[in-house]
C-alpha positions as CSV (number, residue, x, y, z in Angstrom):
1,X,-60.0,3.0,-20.7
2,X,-56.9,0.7,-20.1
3,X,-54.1,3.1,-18.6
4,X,-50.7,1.8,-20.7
5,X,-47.5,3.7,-19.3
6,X,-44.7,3.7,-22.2
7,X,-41.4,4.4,-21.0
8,X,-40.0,8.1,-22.8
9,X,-36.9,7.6,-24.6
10,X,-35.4,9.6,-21.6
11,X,-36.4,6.9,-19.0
12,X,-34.7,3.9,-21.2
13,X,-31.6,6.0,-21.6
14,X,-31.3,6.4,-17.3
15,X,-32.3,2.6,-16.8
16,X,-29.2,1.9,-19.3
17,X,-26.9,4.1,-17.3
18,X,-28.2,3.1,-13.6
19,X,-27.4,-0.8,-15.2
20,X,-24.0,0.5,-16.4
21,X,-22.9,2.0,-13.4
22,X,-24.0,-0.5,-10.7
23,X,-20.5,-1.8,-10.5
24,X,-19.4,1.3,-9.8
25,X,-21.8,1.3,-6.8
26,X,-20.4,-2.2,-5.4
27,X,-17.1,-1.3,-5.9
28,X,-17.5,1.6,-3.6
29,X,-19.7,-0.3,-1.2
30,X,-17.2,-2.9,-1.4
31,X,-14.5,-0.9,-0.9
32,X,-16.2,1.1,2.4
33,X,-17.4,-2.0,4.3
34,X,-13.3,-3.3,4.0
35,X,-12.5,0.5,5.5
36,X,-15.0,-0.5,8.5
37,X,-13.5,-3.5,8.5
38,X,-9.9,-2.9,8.3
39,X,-10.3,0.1,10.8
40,X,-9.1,2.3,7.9
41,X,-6.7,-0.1,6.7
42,X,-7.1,0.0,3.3
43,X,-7.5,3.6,2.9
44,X,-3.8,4.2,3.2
45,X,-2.0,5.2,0.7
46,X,1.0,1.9,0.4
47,X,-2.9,-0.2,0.1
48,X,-4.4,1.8,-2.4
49,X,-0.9,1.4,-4.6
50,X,-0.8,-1.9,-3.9
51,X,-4.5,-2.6,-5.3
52,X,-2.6,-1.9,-8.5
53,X,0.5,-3.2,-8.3
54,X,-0.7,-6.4,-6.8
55,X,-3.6,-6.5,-8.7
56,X,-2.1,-5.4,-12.6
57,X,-1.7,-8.7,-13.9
58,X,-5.2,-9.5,-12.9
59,X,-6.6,-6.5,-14.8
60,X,-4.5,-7.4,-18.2
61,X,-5.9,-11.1,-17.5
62,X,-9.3,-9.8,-16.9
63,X,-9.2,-7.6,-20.3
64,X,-8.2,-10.4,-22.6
65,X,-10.5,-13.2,-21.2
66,X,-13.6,-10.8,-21.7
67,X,-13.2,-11.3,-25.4
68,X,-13.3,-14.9,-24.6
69,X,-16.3,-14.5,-22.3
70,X,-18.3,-12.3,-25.3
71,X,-18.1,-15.4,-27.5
72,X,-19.4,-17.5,-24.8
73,X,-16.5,-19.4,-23.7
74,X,-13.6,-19.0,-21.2
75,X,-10.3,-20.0,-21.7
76,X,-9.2,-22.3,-18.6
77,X,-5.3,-22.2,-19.3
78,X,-4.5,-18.6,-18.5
79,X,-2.7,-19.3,-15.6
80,X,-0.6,-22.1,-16.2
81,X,0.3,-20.0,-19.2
82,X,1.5,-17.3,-17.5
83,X,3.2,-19.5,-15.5
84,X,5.3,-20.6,-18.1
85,X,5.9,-17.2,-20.1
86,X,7.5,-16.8,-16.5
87,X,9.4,-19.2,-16.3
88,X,10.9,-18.8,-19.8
89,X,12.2,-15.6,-19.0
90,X,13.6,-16.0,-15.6
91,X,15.5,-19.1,-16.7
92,X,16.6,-17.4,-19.8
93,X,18.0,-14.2,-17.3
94,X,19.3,-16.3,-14.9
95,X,20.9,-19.5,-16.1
96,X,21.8,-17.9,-19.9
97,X,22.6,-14.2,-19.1
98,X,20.0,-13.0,-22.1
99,X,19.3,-9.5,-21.5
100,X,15.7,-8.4,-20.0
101,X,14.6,-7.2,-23.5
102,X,15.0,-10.0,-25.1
103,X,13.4,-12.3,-22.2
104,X,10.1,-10.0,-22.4
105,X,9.8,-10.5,-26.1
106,X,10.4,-14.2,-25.7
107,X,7.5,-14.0,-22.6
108,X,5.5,-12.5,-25.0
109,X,6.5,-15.1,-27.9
110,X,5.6,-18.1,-25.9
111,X,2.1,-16.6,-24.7
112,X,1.0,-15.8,-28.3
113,X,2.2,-19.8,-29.0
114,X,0.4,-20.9,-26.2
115,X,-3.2,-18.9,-28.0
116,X,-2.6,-19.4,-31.5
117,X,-2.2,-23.4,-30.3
118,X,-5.7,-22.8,-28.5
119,X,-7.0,-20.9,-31.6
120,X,-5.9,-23.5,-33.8
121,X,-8.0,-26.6,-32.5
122,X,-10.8,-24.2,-31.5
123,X,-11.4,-23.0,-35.2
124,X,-9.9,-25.2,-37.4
125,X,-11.0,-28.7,-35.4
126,X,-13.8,-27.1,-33.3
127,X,-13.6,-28.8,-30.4
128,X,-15.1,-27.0,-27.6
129,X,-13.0,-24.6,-26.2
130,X,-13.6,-26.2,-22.4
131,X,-11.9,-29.1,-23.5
132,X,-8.8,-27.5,-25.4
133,X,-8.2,-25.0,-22.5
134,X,-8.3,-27.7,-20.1
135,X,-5.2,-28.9,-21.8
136,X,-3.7,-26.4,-21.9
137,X,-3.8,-25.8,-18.3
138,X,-2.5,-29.0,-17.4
139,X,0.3,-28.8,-19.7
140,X,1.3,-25.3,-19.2
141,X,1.8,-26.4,-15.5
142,X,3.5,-29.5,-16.3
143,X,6.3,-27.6,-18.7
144,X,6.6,-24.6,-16.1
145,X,8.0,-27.7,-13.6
146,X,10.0,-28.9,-16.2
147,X,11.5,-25.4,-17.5
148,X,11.7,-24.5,-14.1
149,X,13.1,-27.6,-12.6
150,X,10.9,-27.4,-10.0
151,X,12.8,-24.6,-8.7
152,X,12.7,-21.1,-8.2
153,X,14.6,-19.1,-10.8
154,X,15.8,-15.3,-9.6
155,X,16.5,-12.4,-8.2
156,X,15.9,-11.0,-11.6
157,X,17.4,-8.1,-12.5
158,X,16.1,-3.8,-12.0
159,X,16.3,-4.0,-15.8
160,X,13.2,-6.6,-15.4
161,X,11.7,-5.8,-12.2
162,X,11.0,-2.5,-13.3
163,X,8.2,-3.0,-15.3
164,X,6.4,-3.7,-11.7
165,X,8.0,-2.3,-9.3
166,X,9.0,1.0,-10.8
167,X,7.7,4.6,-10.3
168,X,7.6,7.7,-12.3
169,X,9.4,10.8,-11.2
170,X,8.0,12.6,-8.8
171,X,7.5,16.7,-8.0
172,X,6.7,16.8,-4.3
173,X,4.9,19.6,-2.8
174,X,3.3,19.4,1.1
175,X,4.2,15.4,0.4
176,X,2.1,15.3,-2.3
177,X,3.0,14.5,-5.9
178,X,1.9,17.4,-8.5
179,X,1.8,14.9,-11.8
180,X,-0.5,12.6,-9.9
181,X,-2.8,16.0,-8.8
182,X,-1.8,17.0,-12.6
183,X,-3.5,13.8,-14.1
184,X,-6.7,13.7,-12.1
185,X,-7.0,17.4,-12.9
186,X,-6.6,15.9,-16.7
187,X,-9.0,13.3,-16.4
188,X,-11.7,14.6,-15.0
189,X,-11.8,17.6,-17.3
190,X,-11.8,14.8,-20.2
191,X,-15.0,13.1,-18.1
192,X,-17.3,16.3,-18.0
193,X,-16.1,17.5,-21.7
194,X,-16.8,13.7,-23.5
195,X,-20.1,13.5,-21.3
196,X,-20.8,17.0,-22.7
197,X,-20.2,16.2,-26.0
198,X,-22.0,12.7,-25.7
199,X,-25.0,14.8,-24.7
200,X,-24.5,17.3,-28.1
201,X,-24.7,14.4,-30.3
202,X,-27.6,13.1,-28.7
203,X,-29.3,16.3,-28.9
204,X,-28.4,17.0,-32.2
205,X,-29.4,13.7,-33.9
206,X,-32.4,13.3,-32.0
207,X,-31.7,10.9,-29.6
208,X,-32.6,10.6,-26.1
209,X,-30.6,12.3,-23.7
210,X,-29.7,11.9,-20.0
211,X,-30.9,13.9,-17.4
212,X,-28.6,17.0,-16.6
213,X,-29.0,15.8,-12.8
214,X,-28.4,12.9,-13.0
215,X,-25.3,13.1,-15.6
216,X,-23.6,15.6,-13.1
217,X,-24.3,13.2,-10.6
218,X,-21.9,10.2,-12.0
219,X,-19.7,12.7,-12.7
220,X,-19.2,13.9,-9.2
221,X,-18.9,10.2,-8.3
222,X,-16.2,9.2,-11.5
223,X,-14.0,12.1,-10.5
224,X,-14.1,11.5,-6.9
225,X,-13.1,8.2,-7.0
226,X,-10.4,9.2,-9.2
227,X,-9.3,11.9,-8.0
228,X,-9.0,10.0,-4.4
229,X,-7.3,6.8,-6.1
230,X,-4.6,9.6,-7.7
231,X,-3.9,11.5,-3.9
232,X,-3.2,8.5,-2.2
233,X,-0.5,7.4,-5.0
234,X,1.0,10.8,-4.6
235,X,1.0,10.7,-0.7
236,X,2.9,7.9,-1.8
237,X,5.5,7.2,-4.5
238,X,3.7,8.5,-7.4
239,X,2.2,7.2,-10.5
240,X,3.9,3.1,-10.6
241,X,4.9,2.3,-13.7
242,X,2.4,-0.3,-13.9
243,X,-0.3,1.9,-13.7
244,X,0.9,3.1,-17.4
245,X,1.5,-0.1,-18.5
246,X,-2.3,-1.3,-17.4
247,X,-3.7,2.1,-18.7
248,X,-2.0,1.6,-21.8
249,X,-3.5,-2.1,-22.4
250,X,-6.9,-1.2,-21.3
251,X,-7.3,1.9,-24.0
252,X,-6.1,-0.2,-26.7
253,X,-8.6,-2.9,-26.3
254,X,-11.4,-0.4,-25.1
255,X,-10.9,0.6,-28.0
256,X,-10.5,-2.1,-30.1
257,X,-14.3,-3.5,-28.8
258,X,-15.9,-0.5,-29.4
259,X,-14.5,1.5,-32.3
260,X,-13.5,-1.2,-35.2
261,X,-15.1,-4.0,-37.3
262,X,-13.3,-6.9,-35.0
263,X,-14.6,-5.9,-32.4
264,X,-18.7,-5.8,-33.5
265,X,-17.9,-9.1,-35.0
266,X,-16.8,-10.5,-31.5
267,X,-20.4,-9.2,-30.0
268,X,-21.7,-10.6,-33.1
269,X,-20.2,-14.1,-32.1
270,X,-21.5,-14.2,-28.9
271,X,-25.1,-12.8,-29.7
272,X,-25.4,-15.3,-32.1
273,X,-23.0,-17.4,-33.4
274,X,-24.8,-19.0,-36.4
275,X,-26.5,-15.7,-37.5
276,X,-23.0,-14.0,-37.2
277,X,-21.7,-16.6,-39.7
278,X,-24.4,-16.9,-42.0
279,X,-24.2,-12.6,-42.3
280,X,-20.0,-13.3,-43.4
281,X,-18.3,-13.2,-40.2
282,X,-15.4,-15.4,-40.3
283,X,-16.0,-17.4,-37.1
284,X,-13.2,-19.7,-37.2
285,X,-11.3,-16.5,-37.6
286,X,-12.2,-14.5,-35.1
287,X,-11.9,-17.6,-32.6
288,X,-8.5,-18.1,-33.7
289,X,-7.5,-14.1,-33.3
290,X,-9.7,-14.1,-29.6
291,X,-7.4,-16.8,-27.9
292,X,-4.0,-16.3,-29.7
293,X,-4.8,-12.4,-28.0
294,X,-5.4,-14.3,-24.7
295,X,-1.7,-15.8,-25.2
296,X,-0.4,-12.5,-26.0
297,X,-1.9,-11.0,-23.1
298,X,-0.5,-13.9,-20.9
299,X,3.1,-13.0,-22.0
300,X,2.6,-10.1,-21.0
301,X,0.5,-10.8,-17.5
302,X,3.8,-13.4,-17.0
303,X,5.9,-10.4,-17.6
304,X,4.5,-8.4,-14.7
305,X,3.9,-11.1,-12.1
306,X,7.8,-12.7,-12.3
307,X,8.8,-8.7,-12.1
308,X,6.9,-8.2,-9.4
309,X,8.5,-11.0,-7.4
310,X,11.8,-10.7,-8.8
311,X,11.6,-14.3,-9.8
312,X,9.7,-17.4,-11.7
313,X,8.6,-20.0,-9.3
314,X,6.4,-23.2,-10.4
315,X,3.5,-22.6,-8.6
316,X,3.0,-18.7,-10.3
317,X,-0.3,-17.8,-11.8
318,X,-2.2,-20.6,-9.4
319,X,-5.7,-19.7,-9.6
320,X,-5.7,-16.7,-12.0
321,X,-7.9,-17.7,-14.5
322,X,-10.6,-18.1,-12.1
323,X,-9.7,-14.6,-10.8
324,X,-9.7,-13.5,-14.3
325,X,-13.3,-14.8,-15.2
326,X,-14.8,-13.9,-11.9
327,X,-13.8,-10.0,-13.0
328,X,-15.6,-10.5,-16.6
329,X,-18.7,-11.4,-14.5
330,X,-18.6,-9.6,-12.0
331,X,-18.3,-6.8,-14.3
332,X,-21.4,-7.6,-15.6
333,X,-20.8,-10.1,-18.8
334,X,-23.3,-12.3,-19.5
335,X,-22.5,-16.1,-19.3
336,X,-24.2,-16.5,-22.4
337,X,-21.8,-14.0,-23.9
338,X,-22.3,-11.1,-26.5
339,X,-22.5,-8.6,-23.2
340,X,-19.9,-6.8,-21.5
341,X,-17.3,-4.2,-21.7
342,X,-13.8,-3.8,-20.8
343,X,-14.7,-1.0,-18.2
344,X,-17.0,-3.3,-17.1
345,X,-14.1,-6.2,-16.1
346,X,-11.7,-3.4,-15.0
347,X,-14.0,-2.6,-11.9
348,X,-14.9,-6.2,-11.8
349,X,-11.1,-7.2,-11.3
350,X,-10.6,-3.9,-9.2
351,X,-13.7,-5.6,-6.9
352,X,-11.3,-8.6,-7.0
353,X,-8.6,-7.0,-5.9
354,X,-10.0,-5.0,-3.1
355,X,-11.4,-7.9,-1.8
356,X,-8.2,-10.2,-1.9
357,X,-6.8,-6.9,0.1
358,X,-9.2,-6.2,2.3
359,X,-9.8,-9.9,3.3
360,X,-5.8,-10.1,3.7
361,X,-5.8,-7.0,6.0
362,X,-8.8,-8.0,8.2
363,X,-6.7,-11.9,8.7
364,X,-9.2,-13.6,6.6
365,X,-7.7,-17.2,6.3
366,X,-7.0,-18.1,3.0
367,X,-9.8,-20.3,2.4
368,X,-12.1,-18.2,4.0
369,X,-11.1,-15.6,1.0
370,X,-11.8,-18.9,-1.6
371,X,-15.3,-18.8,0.4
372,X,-16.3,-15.3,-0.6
373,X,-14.6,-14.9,-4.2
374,X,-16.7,-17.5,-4.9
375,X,-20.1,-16.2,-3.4
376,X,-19.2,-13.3,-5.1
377,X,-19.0,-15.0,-8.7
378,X,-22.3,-16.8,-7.5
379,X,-24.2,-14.0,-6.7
380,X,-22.8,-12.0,-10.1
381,X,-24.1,-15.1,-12.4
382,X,-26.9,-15.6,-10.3
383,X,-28.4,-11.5,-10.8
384,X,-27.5,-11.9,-14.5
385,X,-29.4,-15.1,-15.0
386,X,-32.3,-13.3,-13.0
387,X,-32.4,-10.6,-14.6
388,X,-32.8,-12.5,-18.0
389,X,-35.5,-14.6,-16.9
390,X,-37.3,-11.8,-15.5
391,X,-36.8,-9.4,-19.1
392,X,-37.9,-12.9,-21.1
């Protein structure tokens, strides 16, 4: 008699897990060849805050181009747009004295222009999203020069450069910073306790349930990366205000994928676009809403990186979208779209970062770093498309 081995519900559930949490794998092993690398380099603690502070506007880039990414396409223009939200507030600080309040909102203003102007001839005209985005790109960069003057705009003000640069309080003790030890303590209690009550609902409405092992397991790993990320900022200056400010942004839209109607219907888009519409999603919609987000979200990444270096210069936000869509696929989206989480393109653009770090502190020369970003996107698309050929 033919032996046939059917996988337990058990087994399926692990395989899911072991998938989820293989980027949290390479960003350790990522992280721990740079360390042999580096001599130790980048486990000091001015390195691991600069992986965020030098790495913030990546993360809010990375968040907002995965809701591109689920629908399929990318959006090109995101760094010439943040360019330009820039440049609008620096030259509205420096050469017309308007407080820094008002030239965040106006960032902000110009970014959610720049998407609903995407959103517009993506759903209403439906031209291909490549195509508009490309425009955008080229014309973002063109009006930056011309806002700018082809000249760098600053120093900005503390009221501005703040939002980057800033810290919160901090309670030393043995040179160590108690709210930073207070909010790993915090976090990792709310780890165990939501895997614990994950595992309760399971049980309770008979579905299939991790392993206790192997559950205690990730755990170990999630809070010890945590809880090492949080020592080193408190053997530093503390928590950085950007830290918030990226926390803040990723919870909202964590949430917003997972918990609420817009957010199934943007899966539902890029799973299958013309059963999505034919079952009463609103496609042009939801396009229009995905890339006037991405604008928003470029006000705001514009926000951080002109704060960061106390000025707007023409040439800000070179490269970023590519940085941005590398981290969506490296944190395992599918090019096809219709898979991926934000987690997911946090630890990709985390991978990014530690890699535009690590290669900086070992004296990579900067095309060498092009060299390996791009291996890296490679070998990310690459395993997806594998794995899809190899499941079909």
């Amino acid at each position: 008699m033919e032996n046939t081995a059917v996988k337990s519900p058990a087994q399926k559930k692990v395989n899911l897990s072991l998938k989820q949490y293989g980027m949290v794998l390479a960003l350790i092993a990522v992280y721990l060849i740079f360390a042999v690398i580096t001599g130790g380099k980048n486990l000091a603690p001015m390195t691991v805050n600069n992986i965020i502070m030098q790495n913030g506007y990546v993360i809010i880039l990375a968040v907002g181009m995965l809701l591109c990414v689920l629908t399929g396409n990318v959006d090109l223009g995101v760094g010439s747009v943040v360019a330009t939200c820039g440049a609008v507030a620096g030259t509205l600080i420096v050469d017309f004295g308007v407080s820094s309040p008002v030239a965040m909102l106006a960032s902000l203003a110009v970014g959610a222009l720049f998407g609903a102007f995407v959103g517009f001839f993506v759903s209403k005209l439906e031209i291909p999203p490549f195509i508009v985005t490309l425009a955008t790109m080229l014309m973002g960069r063109g009006l930056c020069y011309v806002i700018l003057q082809a000249q760098t705009k600053g120093p900005l003000p503390d009221s501005y450069t703040w939002v980057s640069t800033g810290f919160l309080p901090t309670i030393k003790v043995g040179g160590v910073d108690m709210i930073c030890i207070a909010v790993a303590v915090v976090i990792a209690v709310f780890v165990v306790l939501g895997d614990l009550r994950s595992q309760a609902v399971a049980k309770k409405n008979g579905l299939p349930t991790i392993h206790t092992w192997q559950l205690a397991v990730k755990d170990i790993v999630i809070i010890g990366i945590e809880g090492f990320f949080f020592y080193k900022l408190g053997c530093y200056n503390g928590i950085p205000i950007m830290l918030i400010l990226v926390a803040v942004v990723v919870a909202i839209y964590h949430f917003i994928t997972t918990q609420t109607v817009a957010g199934r219907q943007i899966y539902a888009m890029g799973g299958n676009a013309k059963a999505a519409r034919l079952s009463g999603i609103n496609t042009q919609k939801v396009f229009f809403w995905v890339y006037a987000n991405m604008g928003l979200l470029c006000g705001l990444a514009g926000i951080v990186l002109s704060a960061r270096n106390a000025s707007a210069t023409p040439k800000a936000g070179d490269g970023f979208e590519m940085d941005a869509i590398a981290s969506c696929y490296i944190g395992g989206a599918a090019t096809s779209g219709g898979v991926g989480t934000i987690v997911g393109a946090v630890v990709g653009a985390f991978i990014m970062g530690i890699l535009n770090i690590g290669m900086s502190l070992a004296g990579f020369d900067t095309n060498v770093q092009k060299i390996v970003k791009g291996a890296v996107l490679l070998g990310a698309v690459t395993v997806d498309l594998l794995s899809k050929r190899k499941k079909g």
